[in-house]
Structure formats: structure tokens, C-alpha cells
C-alpha positions as CSV (number, residue, x, y, z in Angstrom):
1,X,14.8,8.1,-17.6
2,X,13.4,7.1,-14.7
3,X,15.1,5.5,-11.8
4,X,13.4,1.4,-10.1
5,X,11.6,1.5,-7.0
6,X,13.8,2.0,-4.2
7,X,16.8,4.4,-6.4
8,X,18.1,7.1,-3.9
9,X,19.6,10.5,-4.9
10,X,22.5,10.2,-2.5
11,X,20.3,9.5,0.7
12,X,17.8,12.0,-0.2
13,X,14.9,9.7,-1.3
14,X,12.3,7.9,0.9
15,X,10.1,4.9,0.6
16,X,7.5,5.1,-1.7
17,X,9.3,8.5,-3.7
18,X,11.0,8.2,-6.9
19,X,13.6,9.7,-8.2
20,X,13.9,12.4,-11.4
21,X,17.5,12.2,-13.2
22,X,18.8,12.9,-16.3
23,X,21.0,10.1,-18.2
24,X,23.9,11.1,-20.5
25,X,23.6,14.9,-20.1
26,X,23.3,17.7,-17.5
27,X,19.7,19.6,-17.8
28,X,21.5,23.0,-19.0
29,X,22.3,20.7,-22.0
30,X,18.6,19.7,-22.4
31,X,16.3,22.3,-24.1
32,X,13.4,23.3,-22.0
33,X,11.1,21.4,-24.2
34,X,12.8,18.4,-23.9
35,X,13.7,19.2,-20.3
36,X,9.9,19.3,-20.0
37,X,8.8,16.3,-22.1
38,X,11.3,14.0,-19.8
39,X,10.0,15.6,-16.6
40,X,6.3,14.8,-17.8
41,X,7.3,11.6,-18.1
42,X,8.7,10.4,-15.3
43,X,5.8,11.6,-13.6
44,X,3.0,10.1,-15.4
45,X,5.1,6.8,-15.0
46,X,5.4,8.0,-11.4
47,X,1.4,8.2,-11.0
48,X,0.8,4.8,-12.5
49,X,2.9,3.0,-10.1
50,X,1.6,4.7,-7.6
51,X,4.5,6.7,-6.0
52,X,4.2,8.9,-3.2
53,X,6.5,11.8,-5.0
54,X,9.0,12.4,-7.7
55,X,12.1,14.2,-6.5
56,X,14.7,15.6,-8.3
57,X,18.2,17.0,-7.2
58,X,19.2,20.8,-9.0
59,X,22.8,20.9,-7.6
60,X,24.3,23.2,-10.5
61,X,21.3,23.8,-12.9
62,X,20.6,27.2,-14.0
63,X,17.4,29.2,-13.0
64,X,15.8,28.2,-16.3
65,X,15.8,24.4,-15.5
66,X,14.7,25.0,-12.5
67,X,11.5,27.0,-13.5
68,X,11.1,24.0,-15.6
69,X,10.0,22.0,-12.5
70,X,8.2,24.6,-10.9
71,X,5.9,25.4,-14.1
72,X,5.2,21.5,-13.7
73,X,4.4,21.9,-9.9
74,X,7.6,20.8,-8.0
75,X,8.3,22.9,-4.8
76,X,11.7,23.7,-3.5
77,X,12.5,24.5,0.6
78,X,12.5,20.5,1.1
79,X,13.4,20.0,4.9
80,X,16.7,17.8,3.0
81,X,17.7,20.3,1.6
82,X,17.5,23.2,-0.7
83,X,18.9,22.0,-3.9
84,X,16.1,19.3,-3.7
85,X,12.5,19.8,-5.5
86,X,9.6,17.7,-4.8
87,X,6.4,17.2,-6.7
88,X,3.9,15.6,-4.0
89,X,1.5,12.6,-5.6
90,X,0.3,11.9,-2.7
91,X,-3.4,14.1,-3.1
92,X,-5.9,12.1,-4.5
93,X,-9.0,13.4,-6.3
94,X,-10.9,15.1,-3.5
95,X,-8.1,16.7,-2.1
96,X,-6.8,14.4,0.1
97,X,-3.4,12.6,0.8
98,X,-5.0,9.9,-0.1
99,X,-3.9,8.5,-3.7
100,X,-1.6,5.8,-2.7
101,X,-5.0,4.2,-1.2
102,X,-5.9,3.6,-4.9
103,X,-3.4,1.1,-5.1
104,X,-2.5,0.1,-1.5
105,X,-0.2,-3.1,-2.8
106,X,1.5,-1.8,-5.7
107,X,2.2,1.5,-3.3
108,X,3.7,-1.1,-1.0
109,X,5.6,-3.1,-3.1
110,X,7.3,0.2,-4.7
111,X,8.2,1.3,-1.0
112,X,8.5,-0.2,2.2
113,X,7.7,-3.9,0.9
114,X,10.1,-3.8,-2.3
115,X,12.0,-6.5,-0.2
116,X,8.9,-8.7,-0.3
117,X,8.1,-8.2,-3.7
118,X,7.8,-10.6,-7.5
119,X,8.3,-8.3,-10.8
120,X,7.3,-8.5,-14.1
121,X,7.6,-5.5,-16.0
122,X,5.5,-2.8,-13.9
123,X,3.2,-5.2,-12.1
124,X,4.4,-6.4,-8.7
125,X,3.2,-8.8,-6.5
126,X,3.8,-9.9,-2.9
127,X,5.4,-13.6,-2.6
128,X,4.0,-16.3,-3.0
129,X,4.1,-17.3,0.9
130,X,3.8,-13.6,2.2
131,X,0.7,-11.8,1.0
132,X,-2.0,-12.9,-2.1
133,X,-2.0,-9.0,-2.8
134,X,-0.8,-8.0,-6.3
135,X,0.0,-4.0,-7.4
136,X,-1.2,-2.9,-11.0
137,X,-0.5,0.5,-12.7
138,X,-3.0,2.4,-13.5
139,X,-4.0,2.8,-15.9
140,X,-3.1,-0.6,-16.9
141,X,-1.8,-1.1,-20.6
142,X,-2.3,-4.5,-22.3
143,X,1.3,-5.6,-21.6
144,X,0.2,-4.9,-17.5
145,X,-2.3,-6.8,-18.2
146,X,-0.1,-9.8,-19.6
147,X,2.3,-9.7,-16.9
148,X,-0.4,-10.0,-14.2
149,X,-1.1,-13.6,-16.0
150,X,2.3,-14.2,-16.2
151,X,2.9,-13.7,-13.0
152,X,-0.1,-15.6,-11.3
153,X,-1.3,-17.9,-14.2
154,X,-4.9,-18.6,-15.3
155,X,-7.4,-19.0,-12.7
156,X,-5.5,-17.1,-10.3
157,X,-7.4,-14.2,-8.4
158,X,-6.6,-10.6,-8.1
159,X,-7.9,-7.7,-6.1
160,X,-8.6,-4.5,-8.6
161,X,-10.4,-1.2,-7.5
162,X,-13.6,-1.0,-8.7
163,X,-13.0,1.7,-11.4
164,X,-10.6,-0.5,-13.4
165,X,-11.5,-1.3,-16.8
166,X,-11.1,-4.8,-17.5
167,X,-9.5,-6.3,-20.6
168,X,-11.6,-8.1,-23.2
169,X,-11.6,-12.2,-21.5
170,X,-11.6,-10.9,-17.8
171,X,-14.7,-11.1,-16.1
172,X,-15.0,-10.3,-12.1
173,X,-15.8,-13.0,-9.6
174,X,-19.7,-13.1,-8.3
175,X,-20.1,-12.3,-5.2
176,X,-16.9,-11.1,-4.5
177,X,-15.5,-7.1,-3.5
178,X,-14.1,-5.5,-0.3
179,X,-14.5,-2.1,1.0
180,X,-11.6,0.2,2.1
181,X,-11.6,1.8,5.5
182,X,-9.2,4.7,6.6
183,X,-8.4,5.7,10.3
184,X,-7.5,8.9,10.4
185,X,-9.8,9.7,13.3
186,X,-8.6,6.6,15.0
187,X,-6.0,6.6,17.7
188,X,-6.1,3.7,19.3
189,X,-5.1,2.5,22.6
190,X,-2.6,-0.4,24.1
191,X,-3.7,-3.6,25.9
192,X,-1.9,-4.6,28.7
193,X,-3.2,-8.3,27.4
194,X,-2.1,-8.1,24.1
195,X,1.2,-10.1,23.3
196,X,3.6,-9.7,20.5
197,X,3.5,-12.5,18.5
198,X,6.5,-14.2,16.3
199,X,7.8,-16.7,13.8
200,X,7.3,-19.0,16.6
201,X,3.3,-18.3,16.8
202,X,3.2,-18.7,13.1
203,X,1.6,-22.5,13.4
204,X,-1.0,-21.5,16.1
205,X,-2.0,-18.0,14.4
206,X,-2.7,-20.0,10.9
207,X,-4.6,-22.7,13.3
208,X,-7.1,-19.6,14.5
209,X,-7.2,-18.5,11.2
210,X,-8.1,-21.8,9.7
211,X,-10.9,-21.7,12.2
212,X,-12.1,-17.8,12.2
213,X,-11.3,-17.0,8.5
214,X,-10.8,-13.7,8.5
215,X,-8.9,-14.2,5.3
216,X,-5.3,-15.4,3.7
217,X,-2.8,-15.7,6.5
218,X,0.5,-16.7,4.9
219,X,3.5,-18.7,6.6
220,X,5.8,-15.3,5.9
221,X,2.5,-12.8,6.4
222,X,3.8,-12.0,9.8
223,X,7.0,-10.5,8.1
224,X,5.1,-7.7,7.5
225,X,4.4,-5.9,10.7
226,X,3.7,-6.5,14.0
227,X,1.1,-8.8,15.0
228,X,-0.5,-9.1,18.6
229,X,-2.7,-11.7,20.3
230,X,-4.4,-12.5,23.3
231,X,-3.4,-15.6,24.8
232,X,-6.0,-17.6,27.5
233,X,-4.8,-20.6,29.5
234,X,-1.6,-20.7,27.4
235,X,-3.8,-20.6,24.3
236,X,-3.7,-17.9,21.4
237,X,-7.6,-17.2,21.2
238,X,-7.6,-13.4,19.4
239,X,-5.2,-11.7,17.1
240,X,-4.8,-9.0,14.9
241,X,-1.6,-7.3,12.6
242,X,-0.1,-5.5,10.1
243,X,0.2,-5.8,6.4
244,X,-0.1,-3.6,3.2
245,X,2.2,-0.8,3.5
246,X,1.5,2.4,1.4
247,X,3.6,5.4,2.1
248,X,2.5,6.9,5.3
249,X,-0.4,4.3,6.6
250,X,-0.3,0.8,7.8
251,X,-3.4,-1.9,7.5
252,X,-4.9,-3.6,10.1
253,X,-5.5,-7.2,8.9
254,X,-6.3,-10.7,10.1
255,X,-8.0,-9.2,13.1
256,X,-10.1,-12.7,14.3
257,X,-11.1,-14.3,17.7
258,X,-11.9,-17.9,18.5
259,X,-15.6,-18.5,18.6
260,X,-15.7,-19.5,22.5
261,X,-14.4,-16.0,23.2
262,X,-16.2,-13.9,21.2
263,X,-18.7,-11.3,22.7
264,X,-15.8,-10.3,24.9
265,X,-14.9,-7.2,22.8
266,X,-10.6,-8.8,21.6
267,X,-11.2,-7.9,18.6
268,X,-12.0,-4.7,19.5
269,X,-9.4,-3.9,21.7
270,X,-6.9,-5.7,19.3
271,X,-7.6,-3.4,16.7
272,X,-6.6,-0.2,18.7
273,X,-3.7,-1.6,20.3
274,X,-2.4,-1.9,17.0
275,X,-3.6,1.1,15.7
276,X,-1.9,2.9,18.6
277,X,1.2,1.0,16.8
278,X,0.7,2.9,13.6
279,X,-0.1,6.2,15.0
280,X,3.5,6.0,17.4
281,X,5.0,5.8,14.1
282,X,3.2,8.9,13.0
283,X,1.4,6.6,10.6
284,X,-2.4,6.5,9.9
285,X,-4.1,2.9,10.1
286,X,-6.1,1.9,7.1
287,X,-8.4,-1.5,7.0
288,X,-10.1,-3.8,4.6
289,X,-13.2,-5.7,4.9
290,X,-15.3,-7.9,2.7
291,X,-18.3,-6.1,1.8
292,X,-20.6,-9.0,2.6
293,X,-19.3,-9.0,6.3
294,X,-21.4,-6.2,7.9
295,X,-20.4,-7.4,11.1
296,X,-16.8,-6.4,10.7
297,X,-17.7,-2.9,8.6
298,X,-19.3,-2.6,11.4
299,X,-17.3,-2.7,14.4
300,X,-14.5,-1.1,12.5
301,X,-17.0,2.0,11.8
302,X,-18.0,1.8,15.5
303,X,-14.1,2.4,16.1
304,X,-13.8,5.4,14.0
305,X,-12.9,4.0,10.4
306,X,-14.7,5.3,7.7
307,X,-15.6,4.0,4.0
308,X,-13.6,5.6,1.5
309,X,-15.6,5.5,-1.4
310,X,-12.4,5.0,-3.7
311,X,-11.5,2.4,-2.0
312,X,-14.2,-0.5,-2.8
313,X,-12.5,-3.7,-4.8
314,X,-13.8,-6.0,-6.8
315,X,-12.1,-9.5,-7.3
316,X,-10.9,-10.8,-11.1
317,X,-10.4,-13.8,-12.5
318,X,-7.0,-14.4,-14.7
319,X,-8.4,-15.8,-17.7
């Protein structure tokens, strides 16, 4: 009853939405119950994965289908068109369009990643050489819970929010949890220094990573977005990019800078050139940090990001 990440009514759908169809019948030949039960359905299995929206398409249903969608809170007048409804996930607890920040993989991986991404039933995870982020529904059912092992094996390590419950057998890491930072104050600037980097930076940018360690930077992680650096005498000595994807924001990741050059304020500047990136796009930029590097909360507050209090992580082990 419910269409895979990435289904399109017609061209209709956008990254990150899901779409709401009936199989085998028209909904004038569904009773309003029923018509109600599926609808309820695909949009609790829409919330889990994280989607953005559930959209559905009313060419030739009756009036009393439609008010079928609007007593479950879909709203018509889309700017696609008026046979289309819409039911916006998007608001998270406080009011905010902030929800897909709850889940900031799995909203990627159902959207503008899907291309980057390994299934097992509703878990999803980045490849193996792109990104060590992996997306779990929430709430996640025992057979989530399975397929996350499956998928990464014992021992493996996975990012959860901090308001998962656990499983009996899985226990979090000591020591280790992030915080989530959003930027929707931030505007950022460009930097007439700053380079584009590509495929063919990839072996230097993992070398300044090896030495900064601002965390996991993949042989495919520049795939993701754009990444920018700061080159002196010939030599990449600051860098920062894009990764994680959800539905309307982009984060800024691997932002480091070679210790001989630090104190010179790259980082800095490498952080709102990107985030003038994002914001072009109309998109909002959105950071991680780990919460035992003040130094980098930080300078990323000094910036104008602020901790969002459902974003903190905490880091599993697969049993």
C-alpha cells in the first residue's frame, strides 16, 4: 500500500515525499473506513522512515474520498497542481520543520541519497566506501533491529538519537555522542580562496584527514556534495563539505585545517563559504559535532548554529 523511496505520481513527487496509492481498486470502491485505515497507514509507515510528506493524487475521486484525507490532515491547492493533496511531516514536536533532523541519514537515504544507499527491509545505510551513517525507523521494531546487524555485523558502530530505546544485548559506547547543530540563522559568505575540490583531491583530503581527524572521510564521501579547500604553496591545508542530505538542509562535515595553519580563522571561513552553498540552493545548513569537542561546538555556535536539543546522538554497539 505504500509506494519505495523514490516512487513518483507521474512527476508530481519530490525527494524525500512519499507517495499515497491505492492497489487493485479506485478509492470510490474503498469504504471510508477502509479508505481511512489504508491512509493511516501509509502515514505512520511514512513517519518511521522519516519522510518529508505523503502525497496523494484525487484525479476522479468523489468529494467523500477526498474528505477522507482532509479529516486526516492533507491539504489541497498544492502549487503542482490541484488534484494533488499533501500531508506535511516535516513539523517536529515544537513546532518546527524540523523532524527529518531526527533521523538526518535515513531522511537522506529515502531522498536525495537513495542512489548511495544499502537496504535491508526498512533500515538503510550509506555504502560502505561513501558514508559510516546508517538510517533506522522509528520507532524501531525487533526486525529493524535485526537488519541493522545484518547489515553492519557484530561489533559494527551506529549513530542513534539519544531517545532511542535500545533492544535487550545493545549497550551504547562509553564516552561516545555527538550533538546536532542547525543553521538557520547562518548565511554564510564565499571565499575568494576557497577551491572546489574533486575525485582528483580525494588522496590529499583523506591525507589532511588522517592528520586533523575531524572524523570518517570515505574514498566516495566527496560524492556527496561539494567540498572546498584552501590550498597554500600548492598544498591542500583546510577543507570543509557536504554530506547528510535530509529534505531541505545540507550538513557541513569534515570541516579540518592542518595544524601549521591553524589560528588563521579557514575553518572558519570554510564553513560559511559552504554554507552560502546551501543557502543558494534555498537550503538550510545543519552540522554535527562530537560532544567532547568544545572547541568545534564552539566556533560553530560563534557562527550562528545552535544546539538542537533533539538532535544529541549517542553511539551503539551491534552486539
Amino acid at each position: 500500500m505504500i509506494s519505495a523511496p523514490g516512487a513518483h505520481l507521474g512527476n508530481a513527487t519530490r525527494p524525500g515525499e512519499v507517495e499515497l496509492r491505492l492497489q487493485g481498486g479506485s478509492a470510490d470502491a474503498t469504504t471510508g473506513r477502509d479508505l481511512r485505515t489504508l491512509v493511516d497507514h501509509v502515514v505512520d509507515r511514512a513517519r518511521s522512515r522519516f519522510a518529508v510528506a505523503v502525497v496523494a493524487d484525487t484525479t476522479g475521486w468523489s468529494d467523500g474520498a477526498r474528505r477522507v484525507l482532509a479529516d486526516a490532515g492533507f491539504r489541497g491547492g498544492d502549487v503542482r497542481g490541484a488534484a494533488l493533496r499533501v500531508l506535511d511531516l516535516s513539523l517536529a514536536e515544537d513546532g518546527t520543520p524540523t523532524r527529518v533532523l531526527d533521523a538526518p541519514a535515513l531522511a537522506s537515504l529515502n531522498g536525495a541519497h537513495a542512489r548511495f544507499a544499502e537496504r535491508r527491509g526498512e533500515v538503510a545505510r550509506y555504502l560502505p566506501d561513501v558514508s559510516v551513517w546508517t538510517g533506522v525507523p522509528q520507532p524501531a521494531t525487533a526486525s529493524d533491529w535485526a537488519d541493522v546487524r545484518t547489515l553492519l555485523g557484530p561489533g559494527a558502530g551506529i549513530g542513534v538519537s539519544a531517545a532511542t530505546v535500545l533492544p535487550d544485548g545493545w549497550h551504547p559506547i562509553d564516552g561516545a555522542s555527538g550533538v546536532q547543530l542547525t543553521g538557520e540563522a547562518v548565511q554564510g559568505a564565499p571565499d575568494a580562496e576557497a577551491v572546489d575540490l574533486t575525485a582528483d583531491d580525494v588522496p590529499e583530503m583523506t591525507a589532511l584527514v588522517e592528520r586533523t581527524k575531524p572524523g570518517p572521510f570515505l574514498p566516495r564521501t566527496i560524492e556527496l556534495g561539494r567540498y572546498l579547500g584552501i590550498r597554500r604553496d600548492g598544498r591542500l591545508v583546510a577543507m570543509a563539505g557536504e554530506r547528510l542530505h535530509p529534505p531541505g538542509w545540507t550538513e557541513i562535515s569534515a570541516v579540518c585545517t592542518d595544524e601549521a595553519y591553524r589560528g588563521q580563522g579557514l575553518g572558519r571561513r570554510l564553513v560559511l563559504a559552504v554554507a552560502h552553498g546551501i543557502r543558494e540552493r534555498g537550503e538550510t545548513p545543519l552540522m554535527h559535532a562530537a560532544a567532547g569537542n568544545p572547541g568545534a561546538i564552539g566556533l560553530y555556535r560563534h557562527l550562528g548554529f545552535q544546539l538542537r536539543d533533539r538532535g544529541a546522538l549517542r553511539f551503539v554497539q551491534v552486539p
